[in-house]
N, C-alpha and C positions, 0 to 999 in steps of 0.2 A: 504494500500500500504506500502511495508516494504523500509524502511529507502534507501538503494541501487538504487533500483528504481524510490524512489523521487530525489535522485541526477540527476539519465539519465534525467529523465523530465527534470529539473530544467534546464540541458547543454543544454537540446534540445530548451527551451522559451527562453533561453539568447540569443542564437545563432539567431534563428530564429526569436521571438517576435510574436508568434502565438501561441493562445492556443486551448484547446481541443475539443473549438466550433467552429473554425476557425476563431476569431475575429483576427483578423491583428493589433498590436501597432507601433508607430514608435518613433523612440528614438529621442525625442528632443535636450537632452543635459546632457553631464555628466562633474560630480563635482569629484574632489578627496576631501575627507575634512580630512583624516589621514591615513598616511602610501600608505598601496592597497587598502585601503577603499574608493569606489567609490560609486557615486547617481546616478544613472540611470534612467532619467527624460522619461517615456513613458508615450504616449496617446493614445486612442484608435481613432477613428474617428468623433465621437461625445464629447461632454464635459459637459455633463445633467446630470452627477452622482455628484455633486457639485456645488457649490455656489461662482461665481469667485464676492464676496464680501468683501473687506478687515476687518479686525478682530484682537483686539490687543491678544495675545499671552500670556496669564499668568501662565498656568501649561501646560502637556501634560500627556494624556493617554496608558497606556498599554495592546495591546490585543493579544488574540491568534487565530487563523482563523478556524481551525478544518476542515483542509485541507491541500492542496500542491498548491503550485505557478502558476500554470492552472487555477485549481478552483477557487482560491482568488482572483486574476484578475479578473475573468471575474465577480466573484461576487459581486466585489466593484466598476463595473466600467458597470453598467446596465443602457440600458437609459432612461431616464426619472425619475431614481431612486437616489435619494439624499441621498444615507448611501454608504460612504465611509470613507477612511482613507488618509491621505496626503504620508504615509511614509509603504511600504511591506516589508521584511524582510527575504530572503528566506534561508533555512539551509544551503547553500555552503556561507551567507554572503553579496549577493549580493544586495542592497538597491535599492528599485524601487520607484521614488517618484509619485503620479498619478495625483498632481497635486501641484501649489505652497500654503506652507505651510502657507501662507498671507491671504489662501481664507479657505471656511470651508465645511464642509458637515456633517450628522448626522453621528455621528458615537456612541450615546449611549443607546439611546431606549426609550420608554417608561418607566415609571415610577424612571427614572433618579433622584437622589439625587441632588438638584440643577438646576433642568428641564435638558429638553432634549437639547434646543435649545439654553440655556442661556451656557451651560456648553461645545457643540460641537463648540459654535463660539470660547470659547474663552481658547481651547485646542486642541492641535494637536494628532492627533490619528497615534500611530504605532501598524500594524499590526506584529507580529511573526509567519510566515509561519509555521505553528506547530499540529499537530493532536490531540494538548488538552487530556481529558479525555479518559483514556482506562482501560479497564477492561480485568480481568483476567481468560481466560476460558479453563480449563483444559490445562495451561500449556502454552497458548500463549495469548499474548496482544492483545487484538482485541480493534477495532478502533469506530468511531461513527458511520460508516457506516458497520461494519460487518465483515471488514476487518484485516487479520494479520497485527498488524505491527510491534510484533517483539516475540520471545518467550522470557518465563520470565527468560532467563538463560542471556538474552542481555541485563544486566545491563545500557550500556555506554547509550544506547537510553531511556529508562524510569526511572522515579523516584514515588518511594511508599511516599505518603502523603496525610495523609486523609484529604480533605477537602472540604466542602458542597459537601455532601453526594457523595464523589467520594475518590477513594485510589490510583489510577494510572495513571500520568499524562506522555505524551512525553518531555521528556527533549529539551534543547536549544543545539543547536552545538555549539562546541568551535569558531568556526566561527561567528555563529551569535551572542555569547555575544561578542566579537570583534567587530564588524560594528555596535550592537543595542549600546555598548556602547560609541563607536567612532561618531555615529549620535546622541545621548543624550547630548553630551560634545556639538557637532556644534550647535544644537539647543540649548543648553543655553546660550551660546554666542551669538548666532543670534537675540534668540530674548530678552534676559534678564533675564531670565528663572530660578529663582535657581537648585541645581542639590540639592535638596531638597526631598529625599524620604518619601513616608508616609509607616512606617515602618510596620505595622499592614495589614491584613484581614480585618480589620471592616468597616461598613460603615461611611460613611460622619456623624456625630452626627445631621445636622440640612443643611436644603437648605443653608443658611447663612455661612454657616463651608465651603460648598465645595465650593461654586462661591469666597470664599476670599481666599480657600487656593491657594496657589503658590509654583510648585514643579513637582514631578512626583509620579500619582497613579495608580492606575488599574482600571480595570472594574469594578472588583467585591467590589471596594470601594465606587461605585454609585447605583450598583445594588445586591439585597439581590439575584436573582438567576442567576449571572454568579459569572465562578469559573474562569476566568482570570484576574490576574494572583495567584497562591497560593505561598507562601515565600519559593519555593522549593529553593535545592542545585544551580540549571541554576540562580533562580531570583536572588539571593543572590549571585554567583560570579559574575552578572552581575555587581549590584553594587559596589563591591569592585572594578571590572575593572577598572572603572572610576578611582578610584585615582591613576591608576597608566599612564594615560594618558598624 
């Protein structure tokens, strides 16, 4: 799906709060936490995709969804399915929380550096509504599902960087480093959090390294086969945002 057409969706779910399966959300309550940056607290009708367990708070995660704000919803908010995130991210900016960020749900898999369970209680996972990985075929960006999302002449939306065994990744909107970086700020104040980056690709050296680090990393610093996030141009203005907050 090319970039234009993720925005109409994206007008059409905020508007509405319905997505592409017809699952119905309802907006519990919104936060402004900077400037027009708002948290947009929905639930679906059930609350099985989580663990309403309280959990002390010491790093947070960064991921990328390999989709659009339809899909990601409803993929993180299945019932009876405990792999979620607390915090969505959609490319117009707009922050959706799915649940509060006190409580926890699996959000890093098997074979997790620092286990699975040890390391999902005690880190918040933000999703980046984002198409990840694309490749390049005869001239247009195709996507994980097969799909154009943009020709390689459209710079503004992808960025070349090779990294585990991939060379073309979708960039972040100027919007959403805006609000991902304006909700990294809130959450380290919220919960005490340093704004601590683990500046590297590599993994966690030892279980012990990752359960004591405290900060903000990626996926792909738990796990040897995901590629979110890579230290592109997006990840990297993101953190510079931050000081200017």
């Amino acid at each position: 799906m090319r970039p234009l057409e993720i925005e109409e969706k994206e007008n059409e779910f905020y508007i509405s709060l319905v997505n592409k399966q017809n699952k119905t959300y309802t907006l519990t309550g919104t936060e402004n936490i900077w400037k027009d940056v708002n948290v947009y607290s929905i639930k679906p009708k059930h609350s099985s995709y989580y663990y309403a367990e309280v959990t002390t708070k010491k790093s947070i995660c960064m991921h990328f969804t390999i989709g659009y704000i339809l899909s990601d919803v409803n993929a993180l908010t299945k019932v009876d399915n405990h792999v979620s995130v607390s915090y969505v991210v959609d490319r117009g900016g707009r922050i959706y929380e799915l649940f509060n960020d006190k409580y926890w749900s699996y959000h890093l898999g098997q074979g997790t550096i620092g286990g699975n369970s040890n390391m999902s209680k005690q880190s918040i996972g933000i999703e980046i509504s984002n198409y990840g990985p694309l490749k390049n075929v005869k001239g247009n960006m195709i996507d994980a599902y097969g799909g154009t999302y943009c020709s390689e002449d459209d710079f503004a939306f992808y960025e070349e960087i090779p990294f585990r065994e991939n060379l073309y990744f979708a960039s972040m909107t100027e919007r959403q480093i805006n609000s991902t970086a304006a909700l990294l700020n809130h959450l380290s104040k919220k919960h005490g959090i340093a704004l601590n980056f683990k500046m590297d690709e590599k993994v966690f050296a030892s279980d012990a390294e990752a359960r004591a680090y405290s900060g903000i990393f990626t996926h792909a610093n738990v796990r040897k086969d995901k590629s979110d996030w890579p230290m592109s141009d997006s990840y990297k203005v993101l953190i510079e945002r931050i000081q200017d907050l």
